[in-house]
C-alpha positions in Angstrom: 117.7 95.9 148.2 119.3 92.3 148.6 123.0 92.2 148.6 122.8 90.0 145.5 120.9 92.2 143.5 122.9 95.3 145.0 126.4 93.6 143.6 124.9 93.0 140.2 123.9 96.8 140.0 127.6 98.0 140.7 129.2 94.8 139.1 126.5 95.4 136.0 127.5 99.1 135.6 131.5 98.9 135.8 130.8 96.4 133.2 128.9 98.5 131.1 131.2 101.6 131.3 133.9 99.0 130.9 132.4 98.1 127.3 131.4 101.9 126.6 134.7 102.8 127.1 136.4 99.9 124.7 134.0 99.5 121.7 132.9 103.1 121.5 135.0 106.0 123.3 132.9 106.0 126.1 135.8 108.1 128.4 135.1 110.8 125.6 131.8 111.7 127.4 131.1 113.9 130.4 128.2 111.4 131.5 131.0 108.4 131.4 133.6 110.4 133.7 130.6 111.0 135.9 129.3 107.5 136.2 132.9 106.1 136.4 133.5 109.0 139.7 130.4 107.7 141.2 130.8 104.4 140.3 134.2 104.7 142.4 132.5 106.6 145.3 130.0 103.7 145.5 132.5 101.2 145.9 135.4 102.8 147.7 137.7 103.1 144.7 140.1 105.8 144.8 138.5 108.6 142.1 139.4 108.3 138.9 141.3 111.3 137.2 138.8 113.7 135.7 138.5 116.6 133.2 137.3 119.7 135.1 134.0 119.5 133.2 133.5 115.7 134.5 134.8 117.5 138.1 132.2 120.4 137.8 129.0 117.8 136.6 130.1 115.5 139.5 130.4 118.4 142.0 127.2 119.4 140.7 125.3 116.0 141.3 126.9 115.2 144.6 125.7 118.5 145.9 122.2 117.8 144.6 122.2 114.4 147.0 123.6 116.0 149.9 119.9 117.4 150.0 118.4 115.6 153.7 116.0 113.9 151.3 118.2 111.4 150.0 120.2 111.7 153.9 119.5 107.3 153.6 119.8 107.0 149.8 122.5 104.2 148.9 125.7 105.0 146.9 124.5 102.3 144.6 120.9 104.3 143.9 122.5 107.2 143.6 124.6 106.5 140.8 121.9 104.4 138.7 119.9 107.6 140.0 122.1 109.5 137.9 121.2 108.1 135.0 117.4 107.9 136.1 117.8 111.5 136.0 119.6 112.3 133.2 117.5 110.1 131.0 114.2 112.2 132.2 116.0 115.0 132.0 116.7 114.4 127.9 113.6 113.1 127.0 111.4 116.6 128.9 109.5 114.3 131.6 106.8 117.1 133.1 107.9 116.3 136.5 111.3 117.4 136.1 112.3 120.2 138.0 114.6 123.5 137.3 117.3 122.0 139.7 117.5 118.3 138.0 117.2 119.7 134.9 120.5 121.9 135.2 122.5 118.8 137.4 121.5 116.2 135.1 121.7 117.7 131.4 123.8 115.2 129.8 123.9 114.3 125.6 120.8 112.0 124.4 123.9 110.8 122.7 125.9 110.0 125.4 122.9 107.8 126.9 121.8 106.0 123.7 126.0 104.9 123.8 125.3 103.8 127.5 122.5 101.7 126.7 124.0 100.0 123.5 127.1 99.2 125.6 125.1 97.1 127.6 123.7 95.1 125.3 126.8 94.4 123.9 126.8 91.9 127.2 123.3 89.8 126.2 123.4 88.0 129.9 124.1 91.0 131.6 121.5 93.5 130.1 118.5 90.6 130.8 120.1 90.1 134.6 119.3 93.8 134.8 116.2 93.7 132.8 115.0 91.4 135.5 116.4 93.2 138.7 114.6 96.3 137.5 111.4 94.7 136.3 109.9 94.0 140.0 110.5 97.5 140.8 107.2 99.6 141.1 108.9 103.2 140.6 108.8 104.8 137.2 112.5 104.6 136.6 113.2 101.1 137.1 110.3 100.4 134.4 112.2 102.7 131.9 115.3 100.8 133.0 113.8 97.3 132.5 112.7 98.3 128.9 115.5 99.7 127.7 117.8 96.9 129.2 115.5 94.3 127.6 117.4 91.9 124.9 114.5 90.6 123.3 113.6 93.1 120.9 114.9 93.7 117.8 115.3 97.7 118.2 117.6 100.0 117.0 118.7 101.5 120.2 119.3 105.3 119.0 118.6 108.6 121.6 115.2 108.6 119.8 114.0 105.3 120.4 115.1 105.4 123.9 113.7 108.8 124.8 110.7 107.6 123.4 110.5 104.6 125.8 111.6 107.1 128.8 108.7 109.3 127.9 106.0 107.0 127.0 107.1 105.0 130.5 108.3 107.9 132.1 105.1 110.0 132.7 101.8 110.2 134.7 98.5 109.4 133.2 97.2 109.0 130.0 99.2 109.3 127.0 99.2 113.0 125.7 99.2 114.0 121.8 102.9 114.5 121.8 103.5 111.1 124.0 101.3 109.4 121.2 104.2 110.2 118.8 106.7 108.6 121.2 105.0 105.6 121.1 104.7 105.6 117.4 108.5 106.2 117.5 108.7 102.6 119.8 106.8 100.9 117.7 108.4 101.8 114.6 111.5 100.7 116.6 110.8 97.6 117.6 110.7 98.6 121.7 106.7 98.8 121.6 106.2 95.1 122.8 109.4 95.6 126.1 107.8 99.4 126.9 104.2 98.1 127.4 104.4 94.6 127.9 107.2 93.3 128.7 108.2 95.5 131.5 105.2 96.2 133.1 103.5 93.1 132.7 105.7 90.1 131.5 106.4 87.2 134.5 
């Protein structure tokens, strides 16, 4: 990861938390606290003060990296890693395991608010639209969808659990996946989940 594109993911998510927290209580949530801690631990910030229940879910993730198989992971992945997670975690991605699901269980709520607080900053969301969109993995496809300013979605904890499944999984689309997509194409996000992320130049 370029240093360029490395500074816009911390820069692009203090922002966002920045904008959570002023046009829509964003310090209310657990997920914010925990984002804001790692956000610090990232960028050498002294740590925020934190409820006990942010202090136990960021306990609980920092254990979960100090696993040897993230031993090279970067701060910066690990915190939009956080969100990866939590967002597979909501929308009941088959791969998720026991573990991730009971480090990363966070209100669909709380992530729908994260995603709408970045579009609130138009440049910002496409800047990370288009630092996710050349990465291969899974993830960074859900990410480039959902931080895709050219729909015209309404970017509720449905619609965007709907993109993180459809995108999300492995394979063909299953019966209940089919009603996902129904769900992104009812919302607008049909056109960024299929073609603009995967495909668009």
């Amino acid at each position: 990861m370029s240093t360029a594109t490395s500074d816009l993911l911390l820069g692009g998510l203090g922002r966002i938390l920045d904008l959570w927290r002023d046009r829509a209580g964003g310090a209310d949530h657990v997920l914010y606290g925990v984002l804001r801690a790692q956000l610090a631990d990232a960028t050498g910030a002294p740590p925020p003060s934190a409820s006990a229940e942010v202090t136990r879910a960021h306990d609980a993730i920092r254990g979960y990296y100090d696993n040897v198989r993230y031993a090279i992971l970067s701060p910066t992945a690990m915190v939009w890693g956080t969100l990866t997670n939590a967002l597979r975690v909501a929308a009941g991605i088959d791969s998720v395991t026991p573990t991730q699901r009971a480090t990363f269980s966070f209100a669909p709520e709380s992530l729908a608010a994260f995603v709408r607080a970045a579009h609130h900053d138009g440049a910002l969301a496409d800047a990370l639209c288009n630092a996710f969109r050349p990465m291969p993995a899974a993830d960074c496809q859900v990410l480039a969808a959902l931080f895709d300013v050219h729909v015209d979605a309404r970017l509720d904890a449905s619609a965007i659990l709907g993109v993180v499944r459809v995108l999300g999984n492995e394979g063909p689309l299953t019966s209940a996946e089919a009603q996902a997509a129904r769900t992104l194409e009812s919302a607008g996000l049909s056109i960024a989940a299929f073609a603009g992320a995967r495909g668009r130049a």
